[in-house]
TORTI-708775 format. One record per atom (N, C-alpha, C, CB): x, y, z. Coordinates in steps of 0.05 Angstrom, whole numbers, plus 5000, padded with zeros to 4 digits. Glycine has a CB too. Example, Ala and Ser with C-alpha at 12.3 -4.5 7.8 and 13.67 -1.06 7.14 Angstrom:
! TORTI-708775
526448865156 524649105156 526449345156 522649115181 525749555142 527349795143 525850015157 528249885114 
END
This chain:
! TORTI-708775
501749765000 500050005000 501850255000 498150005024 501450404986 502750684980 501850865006 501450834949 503751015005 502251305031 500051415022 504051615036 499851504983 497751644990 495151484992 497451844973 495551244981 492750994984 492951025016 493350564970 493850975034 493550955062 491951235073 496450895074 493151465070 491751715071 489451685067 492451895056 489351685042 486251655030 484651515049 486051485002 485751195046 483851015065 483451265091 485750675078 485051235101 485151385138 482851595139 488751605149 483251785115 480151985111 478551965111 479352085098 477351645093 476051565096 473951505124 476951465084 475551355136 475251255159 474351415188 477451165160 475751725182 474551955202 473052125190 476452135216 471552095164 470752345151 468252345166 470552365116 466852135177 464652205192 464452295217 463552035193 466152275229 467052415253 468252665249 468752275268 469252725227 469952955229 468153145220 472152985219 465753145211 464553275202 462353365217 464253185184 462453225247 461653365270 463753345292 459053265279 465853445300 467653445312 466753515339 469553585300 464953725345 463553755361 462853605388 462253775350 461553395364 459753155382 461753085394 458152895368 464952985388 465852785397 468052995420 466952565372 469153255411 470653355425 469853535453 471853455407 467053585448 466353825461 466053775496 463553915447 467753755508 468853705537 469453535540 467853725558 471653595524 474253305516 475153215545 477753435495 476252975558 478152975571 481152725564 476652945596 482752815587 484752705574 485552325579 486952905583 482852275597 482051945596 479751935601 483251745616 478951645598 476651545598 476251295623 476151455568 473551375643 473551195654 470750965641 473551315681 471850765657 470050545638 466750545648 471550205642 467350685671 463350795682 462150985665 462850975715 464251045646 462451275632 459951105608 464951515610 458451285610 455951215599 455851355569 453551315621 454151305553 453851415523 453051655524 452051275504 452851885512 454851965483 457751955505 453952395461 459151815487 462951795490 463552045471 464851445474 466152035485 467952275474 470052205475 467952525487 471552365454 474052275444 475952345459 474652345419 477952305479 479452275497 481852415481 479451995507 483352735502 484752765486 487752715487 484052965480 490452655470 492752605479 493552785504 494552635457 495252665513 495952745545 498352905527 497052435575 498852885506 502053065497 501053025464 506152865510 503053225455 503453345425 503753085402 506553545425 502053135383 503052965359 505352875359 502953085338 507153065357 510753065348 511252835384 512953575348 510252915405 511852805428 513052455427 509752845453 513152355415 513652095415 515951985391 510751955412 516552245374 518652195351 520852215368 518652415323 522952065359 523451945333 521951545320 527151965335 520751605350 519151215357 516951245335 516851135399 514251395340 512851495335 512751705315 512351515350 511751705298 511351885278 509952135290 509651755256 509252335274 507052575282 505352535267 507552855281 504852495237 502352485217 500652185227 503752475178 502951935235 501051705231 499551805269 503351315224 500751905279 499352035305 497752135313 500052145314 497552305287 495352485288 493352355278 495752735274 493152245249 491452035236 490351885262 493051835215 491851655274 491451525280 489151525315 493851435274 490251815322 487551945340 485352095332 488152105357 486752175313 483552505301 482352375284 484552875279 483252185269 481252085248 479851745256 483152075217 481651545263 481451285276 479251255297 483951215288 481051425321 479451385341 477051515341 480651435362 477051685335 475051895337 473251745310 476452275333 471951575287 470451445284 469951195300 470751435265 471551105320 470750905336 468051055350 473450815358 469051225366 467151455380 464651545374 468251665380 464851515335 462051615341 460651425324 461251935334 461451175305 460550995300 459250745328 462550925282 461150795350 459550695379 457050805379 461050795409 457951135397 454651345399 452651155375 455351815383 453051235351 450951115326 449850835336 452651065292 451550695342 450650405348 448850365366 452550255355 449350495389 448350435414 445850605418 450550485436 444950855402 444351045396 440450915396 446351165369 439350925419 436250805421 436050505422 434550895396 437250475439 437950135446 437950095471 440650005436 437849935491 438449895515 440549885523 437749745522 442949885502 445249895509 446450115519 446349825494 445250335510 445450565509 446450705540 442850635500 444850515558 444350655593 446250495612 440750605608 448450325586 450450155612 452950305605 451049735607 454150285629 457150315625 458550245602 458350175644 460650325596 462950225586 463649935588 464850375596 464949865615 464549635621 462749445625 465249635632 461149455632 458449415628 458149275597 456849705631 458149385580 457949415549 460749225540 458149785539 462949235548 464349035544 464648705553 465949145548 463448785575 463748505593 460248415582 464448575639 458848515571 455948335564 456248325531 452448515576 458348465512 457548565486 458448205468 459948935475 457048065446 457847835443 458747765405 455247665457 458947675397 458947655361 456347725352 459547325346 454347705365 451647815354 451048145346 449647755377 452648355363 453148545364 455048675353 453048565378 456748625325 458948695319 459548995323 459148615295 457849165308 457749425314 458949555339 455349475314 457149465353 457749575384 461149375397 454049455407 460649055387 464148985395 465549185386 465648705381 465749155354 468049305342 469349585362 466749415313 467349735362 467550035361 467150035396 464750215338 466450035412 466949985441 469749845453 464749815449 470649655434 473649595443 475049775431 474949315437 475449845411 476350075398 476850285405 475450125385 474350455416 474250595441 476250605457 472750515455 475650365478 477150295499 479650275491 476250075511 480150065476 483250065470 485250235466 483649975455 483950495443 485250645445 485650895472 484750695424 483350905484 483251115509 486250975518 479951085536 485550745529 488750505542 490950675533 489350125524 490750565512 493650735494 494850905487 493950745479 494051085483 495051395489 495551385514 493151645484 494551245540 495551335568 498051195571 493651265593 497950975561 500950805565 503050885556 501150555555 503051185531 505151165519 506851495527 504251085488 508651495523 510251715546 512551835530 511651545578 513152085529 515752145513 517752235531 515352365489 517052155560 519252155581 519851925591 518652315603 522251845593 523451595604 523251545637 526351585596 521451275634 519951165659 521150895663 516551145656 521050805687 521150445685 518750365711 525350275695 518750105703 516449985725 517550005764 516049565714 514150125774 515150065791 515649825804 514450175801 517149805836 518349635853 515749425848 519149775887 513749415856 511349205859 511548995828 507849405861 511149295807 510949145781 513248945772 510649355759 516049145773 518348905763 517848675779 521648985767 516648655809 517448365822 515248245813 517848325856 513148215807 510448135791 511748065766 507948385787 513248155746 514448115725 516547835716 515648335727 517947975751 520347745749 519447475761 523147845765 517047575780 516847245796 515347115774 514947215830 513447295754 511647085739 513446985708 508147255732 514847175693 516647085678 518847075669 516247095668 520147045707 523246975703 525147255704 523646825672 525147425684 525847775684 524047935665 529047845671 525548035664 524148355649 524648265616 526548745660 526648185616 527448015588 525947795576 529847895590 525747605589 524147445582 520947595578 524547235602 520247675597 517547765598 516947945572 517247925625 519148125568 519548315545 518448135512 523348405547 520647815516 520847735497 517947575494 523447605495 516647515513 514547425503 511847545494 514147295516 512247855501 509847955499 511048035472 508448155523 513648125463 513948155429 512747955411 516948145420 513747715424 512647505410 509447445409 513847285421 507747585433 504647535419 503947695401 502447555435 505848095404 504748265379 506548145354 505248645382 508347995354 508547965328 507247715306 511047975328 505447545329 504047385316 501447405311 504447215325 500947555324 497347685322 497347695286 496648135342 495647575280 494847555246 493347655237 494247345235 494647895222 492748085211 493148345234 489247945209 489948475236 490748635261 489048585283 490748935257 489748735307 489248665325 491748715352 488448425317 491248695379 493148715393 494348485415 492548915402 496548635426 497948435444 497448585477 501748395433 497048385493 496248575522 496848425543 493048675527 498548625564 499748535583 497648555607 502248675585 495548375626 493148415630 494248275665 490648265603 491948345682 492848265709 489848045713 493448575736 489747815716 487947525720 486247575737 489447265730 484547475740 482747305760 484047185787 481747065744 486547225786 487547045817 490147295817 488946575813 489147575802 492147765803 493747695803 492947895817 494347525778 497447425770 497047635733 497846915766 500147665734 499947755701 500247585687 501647945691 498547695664 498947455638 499347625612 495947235632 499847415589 500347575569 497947465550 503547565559 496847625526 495047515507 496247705487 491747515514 493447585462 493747725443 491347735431 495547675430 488547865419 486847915413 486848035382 486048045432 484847915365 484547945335 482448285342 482647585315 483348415322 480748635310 481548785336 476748515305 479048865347 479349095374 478348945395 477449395373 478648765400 477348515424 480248585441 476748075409 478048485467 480648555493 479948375521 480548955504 482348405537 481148225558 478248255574 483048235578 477948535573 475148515584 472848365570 474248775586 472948365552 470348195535 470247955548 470748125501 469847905560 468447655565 467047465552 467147695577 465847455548 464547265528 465047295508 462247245526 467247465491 468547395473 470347265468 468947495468 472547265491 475547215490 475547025518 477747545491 478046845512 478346535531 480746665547 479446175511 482546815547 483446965565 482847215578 485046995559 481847285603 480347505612 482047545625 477747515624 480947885639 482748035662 482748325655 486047935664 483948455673 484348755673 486648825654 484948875704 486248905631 489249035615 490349275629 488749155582 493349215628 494949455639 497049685624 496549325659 497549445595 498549465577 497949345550 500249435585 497949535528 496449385500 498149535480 492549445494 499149355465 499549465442 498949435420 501049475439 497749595400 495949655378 497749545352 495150015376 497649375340 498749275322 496549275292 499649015333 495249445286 492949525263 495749615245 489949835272 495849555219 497149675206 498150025204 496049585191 494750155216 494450425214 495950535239 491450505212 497350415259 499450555281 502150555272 499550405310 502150395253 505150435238 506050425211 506550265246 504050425194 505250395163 506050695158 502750265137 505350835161 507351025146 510251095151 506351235147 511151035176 513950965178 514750735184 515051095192 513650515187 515050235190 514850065167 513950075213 512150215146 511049975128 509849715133 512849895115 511149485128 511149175140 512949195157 511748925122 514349375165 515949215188 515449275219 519049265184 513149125218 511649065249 513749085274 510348725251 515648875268 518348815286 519149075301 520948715267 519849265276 521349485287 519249645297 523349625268 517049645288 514849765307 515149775337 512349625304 514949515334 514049355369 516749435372 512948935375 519249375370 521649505379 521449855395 523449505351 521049965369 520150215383 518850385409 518950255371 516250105410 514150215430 515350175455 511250075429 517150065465 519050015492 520350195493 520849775495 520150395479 523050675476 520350935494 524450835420 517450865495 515451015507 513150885504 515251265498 513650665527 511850705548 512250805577 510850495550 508850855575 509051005602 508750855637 506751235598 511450725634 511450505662 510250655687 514950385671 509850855697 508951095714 505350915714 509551495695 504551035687 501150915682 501150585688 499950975643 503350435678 502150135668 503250115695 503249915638 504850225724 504150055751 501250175763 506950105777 501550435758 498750495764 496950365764 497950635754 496150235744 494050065730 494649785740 494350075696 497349625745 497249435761 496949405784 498549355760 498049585798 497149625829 494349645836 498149875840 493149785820 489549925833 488549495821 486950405797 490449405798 488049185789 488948885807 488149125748 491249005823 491748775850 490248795868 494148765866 488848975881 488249135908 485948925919 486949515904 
END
């Protein structure tokens, strides 16, 4: 695929959201909790397009929030839009949503996933805290190993979809990997559940314009910013 075929596509993809920007921005914040109820809003970066280069691009950055996410946002609203679904949570909506409902799967993990993601990712250098590395090392040995296996689920995920570093049912960490925008919360979608703490977005559209096919050096990249500060945060509150 060429850049400007990819462009194109990507326009595609937000031209409906952008053509009420309104709806989705208008008391933006800069996360999303999962009690929030419908109309969603597009959650905004905690830092600048440019903040994440030379890892991260700025155009596939920008694309990949103003136009991506932000039709997740309001192709959800549309979905859910005079339904009963309408009056549940977030979570709620993930933990009951099933293959019958594609609409609302798709675009509700999508959602979510990306809200996740922008928080995990950091253009200041962090490492895990004291709790997390020993959670790390007692469940896979070191930071290395652990490292190497969660590369190894984003680089096998087929097609797109992500890889996620998630805390269990008995608060142990585990690693998965999920097709499309499916995540550990789904439940009745997915045979590994739990609280995600860490996800990484492996859709073609987080990295083809500077990686192309090369996924590898993607996922290489994304360890140069994350934001270990957020992902103990997120393990700690999902031990408690």
């Amino acid at each position: 695929m060429h850049k400007r075929e990819f462009l194109k596509i990507a326009g595609m993809a937000g031209v409906a959201a952008l053509a009420n920007p309104s709806g989705l921005l208008a008391g933006n914040k800069s996360t999303l909790s999962i009690a929030d109820k419908a109309p969603f809003t597009l959650p905004a970066l905690p830092y600048g397009f440019d903040a994440l280069e030379p890892n991260f691009d700025k155009m596939t950055m920008e694309i990949h929030h103003d136009k991506h996410h932000a039709a997740y946002v309001k192709n959800l609203n549309d979905a859910l839009n005079g339904t009963t679904w309408a009056s549940l949570s977030l979570a709620e909506i993930l933990a009951k949503v099933s293959a019958k409902e594609p609409a609302i799967r798709n675009n509700a993990g999508g959602h979510y996933n990306h809200s996740l993601f922008w928080t995990i990712l950091s253009p200041k250098k962090t490492t895990p805290s004291s709790k997390l590395s020993a959670a790390i090392n007692s469940t896979f040995g070191s930071f290395d190993a652990f490292q190497s296996k969660f590369n190894d689920a984003a680089k096998t995920v087929f097609g797109s979809g992500w890889a996620w570093l998630y805390v269990d049912g008995n608060k142990k960490l585990n690693i998965s990997k999920t097709p499309n925008q499916d995540n550990p919360l789904m439940t009745g979608l997915v045979s590994e559940t739990g609280t995600p703490i860490l996800g990484l977005d492996v859709w073609e559209h987080a990295y083809y314009l500077k990686y192309q096919n090369r996924r590898p050096d993607y996922i290489t990249a994304f360890w140069n910013v994350i934001n270990w500060d957020e992902v103990s945060k997120r393990y700690e509150a999902a031990v408690k």
